[in-house]
C-alpha positions in Angstrom: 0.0 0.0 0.0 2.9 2.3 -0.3 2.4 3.8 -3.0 -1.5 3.0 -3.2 -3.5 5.4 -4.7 -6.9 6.7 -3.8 -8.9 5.0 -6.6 -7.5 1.5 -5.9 -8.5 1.6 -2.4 -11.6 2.9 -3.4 -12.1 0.5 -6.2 -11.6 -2.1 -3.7 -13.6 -1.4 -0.9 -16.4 -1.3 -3.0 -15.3 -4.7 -3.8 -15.9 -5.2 -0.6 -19.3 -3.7 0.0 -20.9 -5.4 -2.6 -19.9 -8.9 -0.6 -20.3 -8.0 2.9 -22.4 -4.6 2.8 -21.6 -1.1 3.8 -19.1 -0.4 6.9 -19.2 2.2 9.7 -16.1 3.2 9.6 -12.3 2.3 8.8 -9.3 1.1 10.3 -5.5 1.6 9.7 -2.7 1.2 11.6 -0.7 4.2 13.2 2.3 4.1 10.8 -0.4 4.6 7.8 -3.0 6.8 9.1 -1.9 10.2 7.0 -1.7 7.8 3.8 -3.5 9.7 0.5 -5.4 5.8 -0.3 -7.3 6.1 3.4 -7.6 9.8 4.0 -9.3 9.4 -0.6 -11.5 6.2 0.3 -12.5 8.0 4.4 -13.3 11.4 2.4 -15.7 9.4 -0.8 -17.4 6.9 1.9 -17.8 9.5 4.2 -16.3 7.0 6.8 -14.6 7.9 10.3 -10.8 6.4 10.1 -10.1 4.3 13.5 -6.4 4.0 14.1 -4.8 0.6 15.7 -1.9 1.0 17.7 0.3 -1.5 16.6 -0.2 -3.6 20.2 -3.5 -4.7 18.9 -2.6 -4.8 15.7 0.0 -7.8 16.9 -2.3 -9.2 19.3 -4.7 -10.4 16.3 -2.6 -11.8 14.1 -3.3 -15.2 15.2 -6.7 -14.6 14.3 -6.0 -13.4 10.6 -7.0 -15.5 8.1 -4.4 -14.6 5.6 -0.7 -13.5 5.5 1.7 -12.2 3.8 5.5 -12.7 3.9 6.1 -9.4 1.7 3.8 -7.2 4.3 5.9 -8.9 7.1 9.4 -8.4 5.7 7.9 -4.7 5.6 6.2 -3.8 7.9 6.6 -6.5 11.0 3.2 -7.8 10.2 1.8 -10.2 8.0 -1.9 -9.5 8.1 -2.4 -5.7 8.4 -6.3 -4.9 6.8 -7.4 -8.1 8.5 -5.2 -7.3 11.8 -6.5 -3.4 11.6 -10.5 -4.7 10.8 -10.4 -6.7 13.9 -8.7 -5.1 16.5 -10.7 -1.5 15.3 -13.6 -4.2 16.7 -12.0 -5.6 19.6 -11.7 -9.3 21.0 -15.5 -9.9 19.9 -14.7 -9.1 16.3 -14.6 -12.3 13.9 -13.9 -11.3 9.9 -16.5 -11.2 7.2 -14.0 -13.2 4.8 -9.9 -13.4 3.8 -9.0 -9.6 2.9 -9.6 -8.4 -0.7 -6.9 -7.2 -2.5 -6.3 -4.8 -5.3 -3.8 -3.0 -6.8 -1.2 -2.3 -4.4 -4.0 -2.4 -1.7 -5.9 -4.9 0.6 -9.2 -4.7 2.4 -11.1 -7.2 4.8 -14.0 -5.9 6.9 -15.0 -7.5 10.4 -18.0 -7.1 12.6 -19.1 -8.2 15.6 -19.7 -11.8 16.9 -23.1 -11.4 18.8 -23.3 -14.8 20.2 -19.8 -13.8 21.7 -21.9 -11.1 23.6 -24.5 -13.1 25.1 -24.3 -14.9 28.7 
């Protein structure tokens, strides 16, 4: 996602809504939070930008579903739009699907796990 641009993040989270349906809101983490991709794709889907410290961000990768050894060898993590979706959620989050990706980009949306919630 270095040198992402705005329209192939944008191209891909629609990707994204058309499988899983709309989200309320993104995630990135902290070392790409001023990058033009999110700041294009919060600004067109008029979505708030959550940043993940990278604590959290290494907490979940266990729970990732995919990873990759050219996102770890740069950036210490191997799953970073599926790490970022579910720790933006928190330890109840479970992901929608593997992450999409695009052209220089990736995208995976989380949600929720009611039954989690329930006694």
């Amino acid at each position: 996602m270095l040198n992402a641009s705005p329209e192939a993040m944008i191209s891909v989270v629609e990707q994204a809504i058309a499988l899983w349906g709309a989200p309320q809101g993104l995630a990135v983490p902290a070392f790409r939070q001023h990058h033009a991709a999110m700041l294009g794709v919060s600004q067109f889907f008029a979505l708030p930008i959550t940043v993940v410290d990278l604590l959290a961000l290494a907490s979940v990768q266990p729970r990732c579903l995919t990873h990759s050894e050219v996102a770890r060898i740069a950036t210490g993590f191997g799953s970073i739009a599926e790490g970022c979706a579910l720790a933006a959620l928190g330890p109840n989050a479970r992901l929608l699907g593997a992450r999409l990706a695009g052209v220089g980009v990736t995208c995976a949306f989380a949600s929720i796990d009611e039954e989690a919630l329930t006694p």
